[in-house]
MIVOBA-656844 format. One record per residue (C-alpha): residue number from 1; residue in one letter; chain; x negated, y negated, z. Coordinates in nm, 4 decimals. Last residue first. Example, Ala and Ser with C-alpha at 12.3 -4.5 7.8 and 13.67 -1.06 7.14 Angstrom:
# residues 2
REC:2:s:A:-1.3670:0.1060:0.7140
REC:1:a:A:-1.2300:0.4500:0.7800
This chain:
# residues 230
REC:230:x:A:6.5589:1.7356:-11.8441
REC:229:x:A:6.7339:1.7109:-12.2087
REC:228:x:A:7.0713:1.5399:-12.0792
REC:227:x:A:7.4084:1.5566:-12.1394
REC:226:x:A:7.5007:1.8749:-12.3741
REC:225:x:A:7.8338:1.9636:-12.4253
REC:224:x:A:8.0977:2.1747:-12.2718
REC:223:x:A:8.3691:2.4107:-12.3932
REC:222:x:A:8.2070:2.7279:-12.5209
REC:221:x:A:8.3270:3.0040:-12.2547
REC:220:x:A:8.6858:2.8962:-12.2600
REC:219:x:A:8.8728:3.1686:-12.0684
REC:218:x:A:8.5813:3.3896:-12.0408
REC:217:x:A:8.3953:3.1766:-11.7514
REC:216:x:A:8.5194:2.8287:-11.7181
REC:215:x:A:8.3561:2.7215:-11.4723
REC:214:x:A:8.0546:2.8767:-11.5398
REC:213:x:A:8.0468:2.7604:-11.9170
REC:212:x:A:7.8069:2.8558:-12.1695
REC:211:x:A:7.6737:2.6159:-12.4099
REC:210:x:A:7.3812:2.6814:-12.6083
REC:209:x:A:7.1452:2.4026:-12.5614
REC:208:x:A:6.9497:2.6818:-12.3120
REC:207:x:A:6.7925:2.7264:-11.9354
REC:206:x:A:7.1085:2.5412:-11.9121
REC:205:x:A:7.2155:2.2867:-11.5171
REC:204:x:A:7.5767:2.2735:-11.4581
REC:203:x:A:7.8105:1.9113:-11.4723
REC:202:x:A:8.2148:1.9289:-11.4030
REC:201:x:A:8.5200:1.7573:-11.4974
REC:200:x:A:8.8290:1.6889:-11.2525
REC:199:x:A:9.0583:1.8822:-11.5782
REC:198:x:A:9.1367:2.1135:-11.2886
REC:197:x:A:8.8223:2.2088:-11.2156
REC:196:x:A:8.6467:2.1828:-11.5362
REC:195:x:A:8.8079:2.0208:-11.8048
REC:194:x:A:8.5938:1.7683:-11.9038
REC:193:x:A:8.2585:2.0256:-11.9412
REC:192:x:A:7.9551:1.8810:-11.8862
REC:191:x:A:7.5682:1.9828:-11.9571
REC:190:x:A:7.2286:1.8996:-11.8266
REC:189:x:A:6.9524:2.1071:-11.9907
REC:188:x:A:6.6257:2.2557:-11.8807
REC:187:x:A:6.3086:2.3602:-12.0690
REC:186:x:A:6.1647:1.9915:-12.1717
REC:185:x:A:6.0212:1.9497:-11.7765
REC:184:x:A:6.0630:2.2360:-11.5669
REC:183:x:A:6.0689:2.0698:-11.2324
REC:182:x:A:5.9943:1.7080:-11.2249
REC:181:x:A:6.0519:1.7041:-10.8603
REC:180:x:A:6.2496:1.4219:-10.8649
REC:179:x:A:6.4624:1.4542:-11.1813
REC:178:x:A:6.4620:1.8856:-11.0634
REC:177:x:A:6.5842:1.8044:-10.7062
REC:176:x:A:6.8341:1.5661:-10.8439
REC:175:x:A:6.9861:1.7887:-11.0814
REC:174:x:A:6.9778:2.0751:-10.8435
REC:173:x:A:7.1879:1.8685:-10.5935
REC:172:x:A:7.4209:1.7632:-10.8867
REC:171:x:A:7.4551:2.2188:-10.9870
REC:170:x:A:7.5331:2.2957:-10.5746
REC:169:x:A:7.7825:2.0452:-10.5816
REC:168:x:A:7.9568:2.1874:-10.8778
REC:167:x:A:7.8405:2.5641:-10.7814
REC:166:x:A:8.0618:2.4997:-10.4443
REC:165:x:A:8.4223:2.4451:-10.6756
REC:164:x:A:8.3424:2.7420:-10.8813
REC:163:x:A:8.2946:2.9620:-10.5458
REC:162:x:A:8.6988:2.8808:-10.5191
REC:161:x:A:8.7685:2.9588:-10.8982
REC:160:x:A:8.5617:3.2922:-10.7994
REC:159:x:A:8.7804:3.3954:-10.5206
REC:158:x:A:8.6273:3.4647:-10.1762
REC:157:x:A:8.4551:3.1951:-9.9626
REC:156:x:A:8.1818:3.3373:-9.7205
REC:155:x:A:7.8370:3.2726:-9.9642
REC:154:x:A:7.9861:2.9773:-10.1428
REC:153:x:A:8.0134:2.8462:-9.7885
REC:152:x:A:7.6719:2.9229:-9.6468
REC:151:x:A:7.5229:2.7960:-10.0159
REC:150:x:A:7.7001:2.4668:-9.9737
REC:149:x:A:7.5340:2.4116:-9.6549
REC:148:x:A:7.1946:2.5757:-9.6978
REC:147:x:A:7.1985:2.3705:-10.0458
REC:146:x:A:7.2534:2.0110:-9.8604
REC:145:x:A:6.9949:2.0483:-9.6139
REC:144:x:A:6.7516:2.1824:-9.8269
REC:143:x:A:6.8661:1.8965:-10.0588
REC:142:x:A:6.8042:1.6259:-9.8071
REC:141:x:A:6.5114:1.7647:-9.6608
REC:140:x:A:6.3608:1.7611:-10.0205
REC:139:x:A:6.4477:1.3971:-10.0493
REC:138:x:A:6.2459:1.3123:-9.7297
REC:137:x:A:5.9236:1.5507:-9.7718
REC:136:x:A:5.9007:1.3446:-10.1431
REC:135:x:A:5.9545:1.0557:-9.9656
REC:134:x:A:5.7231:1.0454:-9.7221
REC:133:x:A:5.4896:1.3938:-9.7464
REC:132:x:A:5.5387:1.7228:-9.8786
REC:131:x:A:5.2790:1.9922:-9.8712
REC:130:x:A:5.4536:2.0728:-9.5023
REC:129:x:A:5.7859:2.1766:-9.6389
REC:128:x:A:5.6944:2.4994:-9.7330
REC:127:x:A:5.9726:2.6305:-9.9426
REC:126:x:A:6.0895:2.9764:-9.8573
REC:125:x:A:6.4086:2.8579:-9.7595
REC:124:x:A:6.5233:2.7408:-10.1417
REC:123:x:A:6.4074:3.0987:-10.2621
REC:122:x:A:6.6279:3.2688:-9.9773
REC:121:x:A:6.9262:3.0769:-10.0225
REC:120:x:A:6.9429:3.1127:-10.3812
REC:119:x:A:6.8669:3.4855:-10.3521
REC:118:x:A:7.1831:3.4853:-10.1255
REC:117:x:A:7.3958:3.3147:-10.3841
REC:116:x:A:7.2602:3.5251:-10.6507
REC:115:x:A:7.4331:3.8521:-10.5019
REC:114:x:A:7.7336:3.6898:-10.3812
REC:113:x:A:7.7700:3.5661:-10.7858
REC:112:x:A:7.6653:3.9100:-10.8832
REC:111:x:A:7.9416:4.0649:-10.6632
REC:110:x:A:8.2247:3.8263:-10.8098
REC:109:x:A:8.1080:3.8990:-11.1691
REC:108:x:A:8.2811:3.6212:-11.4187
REC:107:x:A:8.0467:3.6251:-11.6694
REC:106:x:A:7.9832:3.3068:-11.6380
REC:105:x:A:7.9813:3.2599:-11.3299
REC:104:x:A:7.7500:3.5435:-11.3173
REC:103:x:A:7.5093:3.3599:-11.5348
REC:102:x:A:7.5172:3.0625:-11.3228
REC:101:x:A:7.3855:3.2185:-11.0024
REC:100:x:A:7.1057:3.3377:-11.2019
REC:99:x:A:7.0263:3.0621:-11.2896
REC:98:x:A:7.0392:2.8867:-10.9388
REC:97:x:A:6.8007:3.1590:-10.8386
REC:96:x:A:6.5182:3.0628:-11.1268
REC:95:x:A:6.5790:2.6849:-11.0025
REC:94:x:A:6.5267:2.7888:-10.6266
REC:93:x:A:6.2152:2.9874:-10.8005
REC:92:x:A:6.1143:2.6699:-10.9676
REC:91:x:A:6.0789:2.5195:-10.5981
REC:90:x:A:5.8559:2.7864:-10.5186
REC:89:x:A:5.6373:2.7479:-10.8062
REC:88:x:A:5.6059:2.3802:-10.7984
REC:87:x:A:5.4723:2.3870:-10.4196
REC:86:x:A:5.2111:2.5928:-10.5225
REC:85:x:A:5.1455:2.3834:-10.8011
REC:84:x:A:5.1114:2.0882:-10.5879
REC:83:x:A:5.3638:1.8654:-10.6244
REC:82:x:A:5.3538:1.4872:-10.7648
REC:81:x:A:5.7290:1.2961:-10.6945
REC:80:x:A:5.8941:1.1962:-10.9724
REC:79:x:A:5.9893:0.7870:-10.9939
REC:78:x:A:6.3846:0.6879:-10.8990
REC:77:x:A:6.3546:0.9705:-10.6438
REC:76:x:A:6.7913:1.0960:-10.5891
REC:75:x:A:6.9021:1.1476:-10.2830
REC:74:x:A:7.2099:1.3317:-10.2642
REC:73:x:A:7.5166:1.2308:-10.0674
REC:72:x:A:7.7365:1.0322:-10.3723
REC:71:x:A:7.8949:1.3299:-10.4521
REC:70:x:A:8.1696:1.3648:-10.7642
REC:69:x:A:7.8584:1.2712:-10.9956
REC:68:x:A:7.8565:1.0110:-11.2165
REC:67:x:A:7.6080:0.7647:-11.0884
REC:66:x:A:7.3620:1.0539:-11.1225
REC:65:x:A:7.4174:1.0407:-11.4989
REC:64:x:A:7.2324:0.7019:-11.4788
REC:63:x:A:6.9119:0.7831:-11.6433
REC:62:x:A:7.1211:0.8970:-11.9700
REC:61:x:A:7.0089:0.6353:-12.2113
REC:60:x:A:6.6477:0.6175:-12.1373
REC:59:x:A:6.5910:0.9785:-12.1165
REC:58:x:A:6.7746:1.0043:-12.4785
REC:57:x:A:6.5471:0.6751:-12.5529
REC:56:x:A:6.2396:0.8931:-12.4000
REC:55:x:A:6.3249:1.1985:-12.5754
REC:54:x:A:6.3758:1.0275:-12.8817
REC:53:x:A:5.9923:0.9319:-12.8801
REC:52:x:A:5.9247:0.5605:-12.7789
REC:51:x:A:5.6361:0.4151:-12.9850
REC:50:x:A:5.4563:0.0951:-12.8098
REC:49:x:A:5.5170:-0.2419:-12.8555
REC:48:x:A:5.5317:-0.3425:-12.4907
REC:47:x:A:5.9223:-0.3999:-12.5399
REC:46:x:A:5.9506:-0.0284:-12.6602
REC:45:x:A:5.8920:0.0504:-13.0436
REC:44:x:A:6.1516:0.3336:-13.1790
REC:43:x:A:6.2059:0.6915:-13.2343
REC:42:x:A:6.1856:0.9151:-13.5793
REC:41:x:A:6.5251:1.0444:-13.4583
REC:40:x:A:6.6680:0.7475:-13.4853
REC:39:x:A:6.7418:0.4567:-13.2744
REC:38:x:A:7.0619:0.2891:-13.3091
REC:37:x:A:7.0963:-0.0154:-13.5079
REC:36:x:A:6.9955:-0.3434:-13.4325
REC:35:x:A:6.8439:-0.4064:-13.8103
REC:34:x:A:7.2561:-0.4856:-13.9253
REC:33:x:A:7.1914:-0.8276:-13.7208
REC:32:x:A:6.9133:-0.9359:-13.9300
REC:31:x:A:7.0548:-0.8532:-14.2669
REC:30:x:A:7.4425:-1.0220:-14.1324
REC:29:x:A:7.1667:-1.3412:-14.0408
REC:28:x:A:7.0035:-1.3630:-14.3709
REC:27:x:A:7.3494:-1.2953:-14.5513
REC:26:x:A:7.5142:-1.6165:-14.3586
REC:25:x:A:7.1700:-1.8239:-14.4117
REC:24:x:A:7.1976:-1.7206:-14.7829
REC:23:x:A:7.5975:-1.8083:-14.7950
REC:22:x:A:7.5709:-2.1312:-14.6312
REC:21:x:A:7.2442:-2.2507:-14.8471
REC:20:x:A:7.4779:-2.1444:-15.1878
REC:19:x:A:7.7809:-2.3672:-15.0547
REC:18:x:A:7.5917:-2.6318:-14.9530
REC:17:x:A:7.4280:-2.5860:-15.2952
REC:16:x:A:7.7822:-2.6126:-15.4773
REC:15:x:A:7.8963:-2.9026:-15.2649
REC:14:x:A:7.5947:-3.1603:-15.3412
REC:13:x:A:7.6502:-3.0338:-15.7217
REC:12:x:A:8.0226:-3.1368:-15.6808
REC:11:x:A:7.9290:-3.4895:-15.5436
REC:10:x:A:7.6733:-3.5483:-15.8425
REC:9:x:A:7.8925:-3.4815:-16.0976
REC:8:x:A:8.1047:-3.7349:-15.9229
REC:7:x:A:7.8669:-3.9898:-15.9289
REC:6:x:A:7.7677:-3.9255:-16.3063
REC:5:x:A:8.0959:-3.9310:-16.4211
REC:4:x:A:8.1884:-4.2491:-16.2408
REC:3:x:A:7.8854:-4.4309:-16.3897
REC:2:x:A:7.9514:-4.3124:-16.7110
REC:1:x:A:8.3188:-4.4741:-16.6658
């Protein structure tokens, strides 16, 4: 009967430390698995072991907003492209233009948009192409291209909704000239707005985090949020 005792005694001590070891490894592993957490503002270590800032995770995390954008025409440099400061200044001045543009869109002034939209033109034709080479020359081309287009039929179309529709495609091809160009770095601002356009959705490029809309103008001049810190 001792002998019993003892062997079951020992069967239900073999079950309670299973049961212990099962519920450390299962705590070790729900302790190890709540460390993935998002990054915080404090940043993290990259793969090499070095510190990433949050403006390199938020860089990190929003490299493909080109993917979203309703054209699929503009080139995009995966790597920025070295300019000259000369070079630098008059492509800032397309950016100063484009600014400008967007501040009469949002205050919905017709003449001020016309205004801007020939400035735009101007500034983006006054840069010498020559202190560009391979790529860099290439992608530029592209956008001039692209900007004396859109900008000739912003320019003739009347109707500010219908200059709203150009300023979309004008605001991806200034994204991707200011990613490859590295125009302005930490000053400029990617936002959206979902319902711009017809609910189609729309991206602009801020001098400011402070949203205010083109496309919307005074309707809804606050709808939008931030994308991307460029």
């Amino acid at each position: 009967m001792k002998t019993k005792r003892k062997i079951l005694l020992a069967v239900a001590l073999t079950f309670a430390l299973a049961v212990v070891l099962t519920s450390c490894g299962g705590g070790s592993k729900q302790k190890k698995d709540s460390s993935n957490v998002t990054p915080t503002e404090h940043g993290s270590m990259s793969e090499g072991g070095e510190h990433e800032s949050s403006s390199d995770i938020m860089h990190k995390q929003h490299s493909g907003l080109a993917e979203n954008f309703a054209h699929k025409d503009i080139v995009i440099l995966e790597e920025k492209y070295p300019v000259g400061k000369e070079t630098q200044n008059e492509l800032e001045q397309v950016i100063d233009a484009y600014l400008r543009l967007k501040d009469a869109l949002v205050s919905d002034d017709e003449e001020a948009v016309n205004i801007a939209v020939g400035l735009m033109a101007e500034k983006a034709s006054a840069v010498v192409p020559e202190q560009l080479e391979g790529e860099g020359l290439e992608a530029w081309q592209n956008h001039k291209t692209l900007y004396d287009a859109k900008l000739k039929e912003m320019k003739h179309i009347s109707g500010l909704e219908n200059k709203r529709s150009y300023f979309s495609h004008l605001s991806e091809i200034m994204y991707c000239t200011i990613k490859s160009f590295g125009l302005k770095q930490g000053n400029l601002f990617a936002a959206y707005c979902p319902m711009a356009l017809d609910n189609k959705g729309a991206y602009w490029i801020s001098d400011s985090k402070e949203i205010r809309n083109p496309y919307m103008g005074a309707k809804m001049p606050t709808c939008g949020e931030i994308k991307e810190e460029l």
